[in-house]
KEKE-3310 file (N, C-alpha, C; in steps of 0.2 Angstrom, whole numbers, plus 5000, padded with zeros to 4 digits):
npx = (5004:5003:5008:5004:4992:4980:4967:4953:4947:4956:4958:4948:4933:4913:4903:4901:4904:4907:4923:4936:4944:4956:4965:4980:4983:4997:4995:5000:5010:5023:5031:5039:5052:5059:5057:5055:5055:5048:5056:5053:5057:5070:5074:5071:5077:5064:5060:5048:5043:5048:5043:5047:5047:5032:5017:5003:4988:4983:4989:4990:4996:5007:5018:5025:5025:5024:5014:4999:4992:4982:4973:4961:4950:4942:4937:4935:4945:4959:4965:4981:4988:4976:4970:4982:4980:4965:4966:4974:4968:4958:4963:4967:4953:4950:4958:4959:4948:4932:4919:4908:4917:4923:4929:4940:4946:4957:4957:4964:4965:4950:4944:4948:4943:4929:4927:4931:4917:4908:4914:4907:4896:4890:4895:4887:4875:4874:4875:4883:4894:4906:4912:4924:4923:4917:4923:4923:4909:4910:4910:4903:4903:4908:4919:4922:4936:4936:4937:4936:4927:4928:4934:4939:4938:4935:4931:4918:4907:4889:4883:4893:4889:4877:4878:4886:4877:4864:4866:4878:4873:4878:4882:4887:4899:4904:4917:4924:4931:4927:4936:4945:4958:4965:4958:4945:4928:4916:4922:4919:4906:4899:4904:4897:4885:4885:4882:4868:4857:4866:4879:4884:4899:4903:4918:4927:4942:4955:4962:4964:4963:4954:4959:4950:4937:4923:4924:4926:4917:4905:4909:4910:4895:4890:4896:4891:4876)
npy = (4994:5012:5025:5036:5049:5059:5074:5072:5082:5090:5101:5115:5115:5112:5123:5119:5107:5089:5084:5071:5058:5050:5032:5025:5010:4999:4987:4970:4962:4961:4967:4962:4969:4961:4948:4931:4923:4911:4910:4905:4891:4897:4904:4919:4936:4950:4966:4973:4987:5003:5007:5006:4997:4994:4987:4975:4968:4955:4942:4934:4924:4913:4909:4920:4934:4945:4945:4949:4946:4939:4946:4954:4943:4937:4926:4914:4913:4907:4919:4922:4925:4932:4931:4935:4949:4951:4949:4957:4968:4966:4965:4978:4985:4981:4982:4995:5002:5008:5012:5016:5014:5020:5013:5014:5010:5011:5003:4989:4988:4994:4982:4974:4981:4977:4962:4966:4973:4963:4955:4962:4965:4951:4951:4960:4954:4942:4934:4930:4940:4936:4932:4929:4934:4947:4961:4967:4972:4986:4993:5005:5010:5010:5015:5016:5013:5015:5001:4982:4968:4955:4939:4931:4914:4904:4892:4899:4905:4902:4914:4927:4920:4923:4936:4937:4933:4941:4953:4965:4975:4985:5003:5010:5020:5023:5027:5031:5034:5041:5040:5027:5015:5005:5000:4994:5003:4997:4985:4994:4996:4983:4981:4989:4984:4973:4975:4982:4997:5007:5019:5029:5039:5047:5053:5063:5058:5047:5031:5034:5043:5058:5076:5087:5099:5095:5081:5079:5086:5079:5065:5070:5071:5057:5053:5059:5056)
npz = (5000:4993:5004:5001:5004:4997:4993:4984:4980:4977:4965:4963:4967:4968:4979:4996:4993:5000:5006:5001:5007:4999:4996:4990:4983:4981:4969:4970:4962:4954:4936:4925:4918:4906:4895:4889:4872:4860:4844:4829:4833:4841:4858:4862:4868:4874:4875:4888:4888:4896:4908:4924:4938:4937:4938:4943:4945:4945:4936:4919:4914:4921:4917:4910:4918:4909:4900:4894:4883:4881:4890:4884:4879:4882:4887:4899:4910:4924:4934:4939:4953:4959:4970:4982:4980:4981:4995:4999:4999:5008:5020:5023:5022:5033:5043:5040:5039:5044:5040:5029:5010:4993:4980:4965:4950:4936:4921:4919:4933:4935:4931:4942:4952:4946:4954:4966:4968:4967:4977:4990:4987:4990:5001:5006:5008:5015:5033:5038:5049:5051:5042:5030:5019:5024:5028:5015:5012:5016:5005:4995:4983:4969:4957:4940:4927:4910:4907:4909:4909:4921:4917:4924:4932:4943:4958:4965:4978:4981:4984:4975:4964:4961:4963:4951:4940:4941:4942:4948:4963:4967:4969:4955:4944:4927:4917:4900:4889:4873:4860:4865:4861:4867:4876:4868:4865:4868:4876:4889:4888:4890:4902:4911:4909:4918:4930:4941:4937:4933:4929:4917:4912:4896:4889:4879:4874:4876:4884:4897:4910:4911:4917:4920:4923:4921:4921:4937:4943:4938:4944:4959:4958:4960:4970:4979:4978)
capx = (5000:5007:5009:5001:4986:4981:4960:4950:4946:4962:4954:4943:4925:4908:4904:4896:4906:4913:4929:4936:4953:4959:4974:4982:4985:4999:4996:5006:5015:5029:5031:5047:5057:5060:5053:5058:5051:5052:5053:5056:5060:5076:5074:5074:5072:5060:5061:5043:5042:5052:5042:5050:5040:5026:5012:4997:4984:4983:4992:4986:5000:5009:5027:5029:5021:5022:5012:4992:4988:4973:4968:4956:4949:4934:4937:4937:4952:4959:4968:4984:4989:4972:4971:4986:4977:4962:4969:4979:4962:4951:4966:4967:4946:4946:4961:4959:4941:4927:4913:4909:4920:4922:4935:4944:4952:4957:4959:4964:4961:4942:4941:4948:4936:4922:4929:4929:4910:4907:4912:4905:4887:4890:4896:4881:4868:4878:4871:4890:4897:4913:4915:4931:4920:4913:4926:4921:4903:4912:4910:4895:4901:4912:4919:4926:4937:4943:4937:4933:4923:4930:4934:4941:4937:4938:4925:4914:4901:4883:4881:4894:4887:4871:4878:4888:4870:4858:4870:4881:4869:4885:4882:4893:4901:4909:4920:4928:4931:4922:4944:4948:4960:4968:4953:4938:4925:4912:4922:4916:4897:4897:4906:4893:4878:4889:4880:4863:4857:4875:4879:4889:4900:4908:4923:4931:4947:4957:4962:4966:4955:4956:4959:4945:4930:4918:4923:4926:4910:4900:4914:4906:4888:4891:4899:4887:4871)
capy = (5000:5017:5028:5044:5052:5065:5074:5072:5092:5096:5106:5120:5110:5115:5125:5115:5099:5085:5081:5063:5055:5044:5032:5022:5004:4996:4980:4965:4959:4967:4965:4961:4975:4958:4942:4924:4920:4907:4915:4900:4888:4899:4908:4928:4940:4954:4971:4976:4993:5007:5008:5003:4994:4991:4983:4971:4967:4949:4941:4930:4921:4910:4907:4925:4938:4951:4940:4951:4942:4934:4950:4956:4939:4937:4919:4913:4909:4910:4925:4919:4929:4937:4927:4941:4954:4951:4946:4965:4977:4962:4967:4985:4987:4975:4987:5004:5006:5008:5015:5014:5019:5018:5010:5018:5008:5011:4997:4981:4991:4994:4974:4971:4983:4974:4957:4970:4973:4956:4951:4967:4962:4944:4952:4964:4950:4937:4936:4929:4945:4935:4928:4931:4942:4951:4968:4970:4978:4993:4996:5005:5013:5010:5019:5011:5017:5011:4993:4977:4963:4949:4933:4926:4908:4899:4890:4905:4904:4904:4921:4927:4918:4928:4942:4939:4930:4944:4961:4968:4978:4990:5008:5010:5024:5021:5032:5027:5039:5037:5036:5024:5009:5002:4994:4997:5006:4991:4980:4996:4996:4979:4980:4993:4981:4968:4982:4986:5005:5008:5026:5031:5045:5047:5056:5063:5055:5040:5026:5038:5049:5065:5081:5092:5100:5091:5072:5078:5088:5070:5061:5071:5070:5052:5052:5062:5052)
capz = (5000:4997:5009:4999:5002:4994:4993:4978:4977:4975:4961:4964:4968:4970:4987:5001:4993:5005:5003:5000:5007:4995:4999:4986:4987:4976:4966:4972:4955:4949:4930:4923:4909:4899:4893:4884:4868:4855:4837:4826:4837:4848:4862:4861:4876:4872:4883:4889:4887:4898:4914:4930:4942:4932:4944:4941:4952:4945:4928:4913:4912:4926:4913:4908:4921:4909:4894:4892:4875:4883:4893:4881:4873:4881:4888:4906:4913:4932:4936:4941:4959:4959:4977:4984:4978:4987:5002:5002:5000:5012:5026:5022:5026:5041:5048:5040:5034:5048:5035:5022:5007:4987:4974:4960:4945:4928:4917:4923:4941:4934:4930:4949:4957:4945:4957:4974:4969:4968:4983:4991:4984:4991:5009:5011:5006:5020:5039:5043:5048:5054:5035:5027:5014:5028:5028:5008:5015:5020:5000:4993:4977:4964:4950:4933:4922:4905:4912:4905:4912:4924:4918:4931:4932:4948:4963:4966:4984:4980:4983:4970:4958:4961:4960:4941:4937:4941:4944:4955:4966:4971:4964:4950:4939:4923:4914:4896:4881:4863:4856:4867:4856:4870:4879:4864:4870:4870:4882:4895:4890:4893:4910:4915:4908:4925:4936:4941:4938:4931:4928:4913:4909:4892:4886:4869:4873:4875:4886:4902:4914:4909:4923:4920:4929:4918:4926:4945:4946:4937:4950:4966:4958:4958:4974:4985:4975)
cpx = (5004:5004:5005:4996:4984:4971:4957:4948:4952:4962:4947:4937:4920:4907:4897:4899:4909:4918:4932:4944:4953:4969:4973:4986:4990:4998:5003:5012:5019:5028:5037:5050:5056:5057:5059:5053:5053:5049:5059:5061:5068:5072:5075:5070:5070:5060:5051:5041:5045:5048:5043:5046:5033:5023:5003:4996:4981:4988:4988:4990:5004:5017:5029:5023:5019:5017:5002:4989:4982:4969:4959:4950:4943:4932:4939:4943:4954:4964:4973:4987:4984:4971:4975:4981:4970:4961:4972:4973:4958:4957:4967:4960:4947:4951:4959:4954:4935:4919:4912:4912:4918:4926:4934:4947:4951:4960:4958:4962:4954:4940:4945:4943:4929:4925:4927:4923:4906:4907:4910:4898:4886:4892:4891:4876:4869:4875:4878:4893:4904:4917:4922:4931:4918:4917:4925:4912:4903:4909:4905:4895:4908:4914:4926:4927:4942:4943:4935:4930:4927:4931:4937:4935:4937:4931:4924:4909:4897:4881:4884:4893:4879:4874:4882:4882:4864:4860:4873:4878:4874:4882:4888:4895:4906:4911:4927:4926:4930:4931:4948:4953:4963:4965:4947:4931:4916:4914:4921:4913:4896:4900:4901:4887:4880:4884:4871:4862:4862:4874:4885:4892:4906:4913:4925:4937:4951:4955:4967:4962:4959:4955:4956:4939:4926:4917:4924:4920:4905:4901:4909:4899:4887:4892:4895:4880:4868)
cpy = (5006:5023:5035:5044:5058:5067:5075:5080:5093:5101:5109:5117:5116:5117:5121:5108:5095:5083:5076:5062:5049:5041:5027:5015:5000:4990:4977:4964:4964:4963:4967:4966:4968:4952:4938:4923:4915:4912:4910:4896:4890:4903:4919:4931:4946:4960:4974:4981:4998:5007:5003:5001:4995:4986:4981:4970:4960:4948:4935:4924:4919:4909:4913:4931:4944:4951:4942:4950:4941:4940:4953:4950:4936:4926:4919:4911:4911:4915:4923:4927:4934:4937:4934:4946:4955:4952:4954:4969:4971:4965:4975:4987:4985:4979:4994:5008:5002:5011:5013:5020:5014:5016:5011:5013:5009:5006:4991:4982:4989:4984:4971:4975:4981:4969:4961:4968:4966:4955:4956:4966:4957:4946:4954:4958:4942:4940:4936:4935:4944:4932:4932:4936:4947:4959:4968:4973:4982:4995:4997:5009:5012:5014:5015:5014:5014:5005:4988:4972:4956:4946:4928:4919:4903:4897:4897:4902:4907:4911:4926:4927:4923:4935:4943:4936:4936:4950:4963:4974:4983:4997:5011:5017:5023:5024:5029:5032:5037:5035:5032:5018:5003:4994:4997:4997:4999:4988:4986:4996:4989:4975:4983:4988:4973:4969:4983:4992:5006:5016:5027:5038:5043:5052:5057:5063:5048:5037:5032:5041:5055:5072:5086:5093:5097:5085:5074:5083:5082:5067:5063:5071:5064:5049:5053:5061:5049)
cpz = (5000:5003:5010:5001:4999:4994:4986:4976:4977:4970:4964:4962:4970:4975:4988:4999:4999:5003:5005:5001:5002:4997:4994:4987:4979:4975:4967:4969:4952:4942:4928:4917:4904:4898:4888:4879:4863:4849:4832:4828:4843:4851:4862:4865:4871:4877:4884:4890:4894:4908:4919:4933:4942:4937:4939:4946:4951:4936:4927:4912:4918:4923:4913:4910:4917:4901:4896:4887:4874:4888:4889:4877:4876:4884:4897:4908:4921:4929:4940:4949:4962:4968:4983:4985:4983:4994:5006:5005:5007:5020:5027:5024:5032:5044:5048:5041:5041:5047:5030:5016:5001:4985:4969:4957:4938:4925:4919:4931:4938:4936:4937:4954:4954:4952:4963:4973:4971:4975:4989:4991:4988:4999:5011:5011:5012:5027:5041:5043:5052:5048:5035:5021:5017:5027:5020:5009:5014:5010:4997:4988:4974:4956:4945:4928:4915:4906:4906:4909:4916:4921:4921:4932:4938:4952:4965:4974:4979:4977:4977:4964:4956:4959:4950:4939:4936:4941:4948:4958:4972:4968:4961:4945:4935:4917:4908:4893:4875:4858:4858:4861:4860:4874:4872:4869:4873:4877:4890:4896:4892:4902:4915:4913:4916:4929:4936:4942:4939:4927:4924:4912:4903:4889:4880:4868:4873:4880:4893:4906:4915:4917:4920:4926:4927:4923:4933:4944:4943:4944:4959:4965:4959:4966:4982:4982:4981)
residu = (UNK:UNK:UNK:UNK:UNK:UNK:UNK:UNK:UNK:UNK:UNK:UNK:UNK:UNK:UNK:UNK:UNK:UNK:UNK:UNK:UNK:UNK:UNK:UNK:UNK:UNK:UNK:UNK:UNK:UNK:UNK:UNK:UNK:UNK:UNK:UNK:UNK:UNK:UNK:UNK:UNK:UNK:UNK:UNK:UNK:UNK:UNK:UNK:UNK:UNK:UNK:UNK:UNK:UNK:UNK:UNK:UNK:UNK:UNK:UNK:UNK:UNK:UNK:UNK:UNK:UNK:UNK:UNK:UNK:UNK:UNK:UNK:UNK:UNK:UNK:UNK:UNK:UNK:UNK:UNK:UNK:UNK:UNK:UNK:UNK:UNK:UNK:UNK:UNK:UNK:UNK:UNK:UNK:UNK:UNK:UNK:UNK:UNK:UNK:UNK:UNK:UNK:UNK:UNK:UNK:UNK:UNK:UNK:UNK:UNK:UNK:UNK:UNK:UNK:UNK:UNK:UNK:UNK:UNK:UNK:UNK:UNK:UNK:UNK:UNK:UNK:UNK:UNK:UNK:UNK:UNK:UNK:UNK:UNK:UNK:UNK:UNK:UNK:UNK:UNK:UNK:UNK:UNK:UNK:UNK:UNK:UNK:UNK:UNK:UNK:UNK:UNK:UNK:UNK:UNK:UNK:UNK:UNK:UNK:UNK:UNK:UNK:UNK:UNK:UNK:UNK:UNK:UNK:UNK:UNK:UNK:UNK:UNK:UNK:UNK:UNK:UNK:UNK:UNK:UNK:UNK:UNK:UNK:UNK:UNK:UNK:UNK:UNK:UNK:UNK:UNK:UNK:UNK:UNK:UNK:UNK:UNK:UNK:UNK:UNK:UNK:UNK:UNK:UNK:UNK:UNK:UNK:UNK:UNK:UNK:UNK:UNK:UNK:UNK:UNK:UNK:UNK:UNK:UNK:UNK:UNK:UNK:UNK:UNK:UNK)
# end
């Protein structure tokens, strides 16, 4: 987890807004600078592109952590270290979080805070409030950016399964831009179709979230809904 915090208005906000501690929680997985490939039966290392401690919140790939081929393909599969990840935010509520708060992700973040909702749906609707799901309650809205849809594949509880069968009954906000190329803009409207009474906001840029007034005055109408 880092350490930062920082307040969501740090931009000039509406008067009478509340203001929102955000803390920043770093993904487990480190992602390697380089890879092994075969290319014509030899071996050749490949460099992953320049950024240093590059983090995932789960990977696709168990041989070559830094191997997302199959992120977008729309097939189940497990989510290899998703496990980790879990286990980080489910101790981070059960120590830090004594309310109720929201979750923030873009991208592959988005498609692990759909997984939060999930099991958030699946803790409020539970009597046991000594389960192991039980600190994911504290969650009572979600926002999604740039996201694609779980397919995480693994033994699911009952209640889970209810809730990717019927809706995630989270309150949802979900923020993609009409240029996206990176994630196409589809794989967000049917992340937001996961969701009941799912709230869209679209953008006229890419695969990022953009720092205007437009999206943090939606963001706070969304917030304080």
């Amino acid at each position: 987890m880092a350490g930062r915090k920082m307040d969501l208005l740090s931009n000039p906000a509406p008067r009478n807004s509340r203001r929102y501690e955000c803390v920043f929680l770093h993904a487990p997985h480190v992602l390697p600078m380089t890879s092994t490939i075969l290319i014509d039966g030899r071996e050749v290392q490949i460099t992953n592109g320049d950024r240093e401690d590059a983090r995932a919140w789960f990977l696709y790939s168990d041989t070559d952590y830094a191997d997302a081929s199959m992120a977008l393909k729309e097939i189940p599969m497990p989510y290899v270290g998703l496990e980790t990840s879990i286990a980080q935010v489910h101790d981070f509520l059960k120590t830090e979080i004594d309310d109720e708060c929201f979750v923030l992700g873009f991208s592959q973040g988005a498609t692990f805070c759909h997984i939060l909702s999930i099991l958030a749906h699946a803790a409020k609707l539970s009597d046991d409030t000594n389960s192991t799901i039980s600190p994911f309650a504290n969650i009572s809205k979600a926002i999604l950016v740039s996201g694609f849809s779980s397919m995480h594949k693994n033994a699911l509880a009952d209640c889970m399964r209810d809730a990717m069968k019927k809706g995630v009954q989270i309150q949802s906000l979900h923020i993609f831009g009409e240029g996206v190329t990176s994630v196409p803009k589809h794989f967000s409207e049917d992340l937001a179709e996961c969701f009941v009474n799912a709230e869209i906001h679209i953008h006229d840029k890419g695969h990022f979230i953009p720092h205007n007034k437009t999206l943090l005055y939606r963001v706070l109408e969304f917030l304080e809904s």
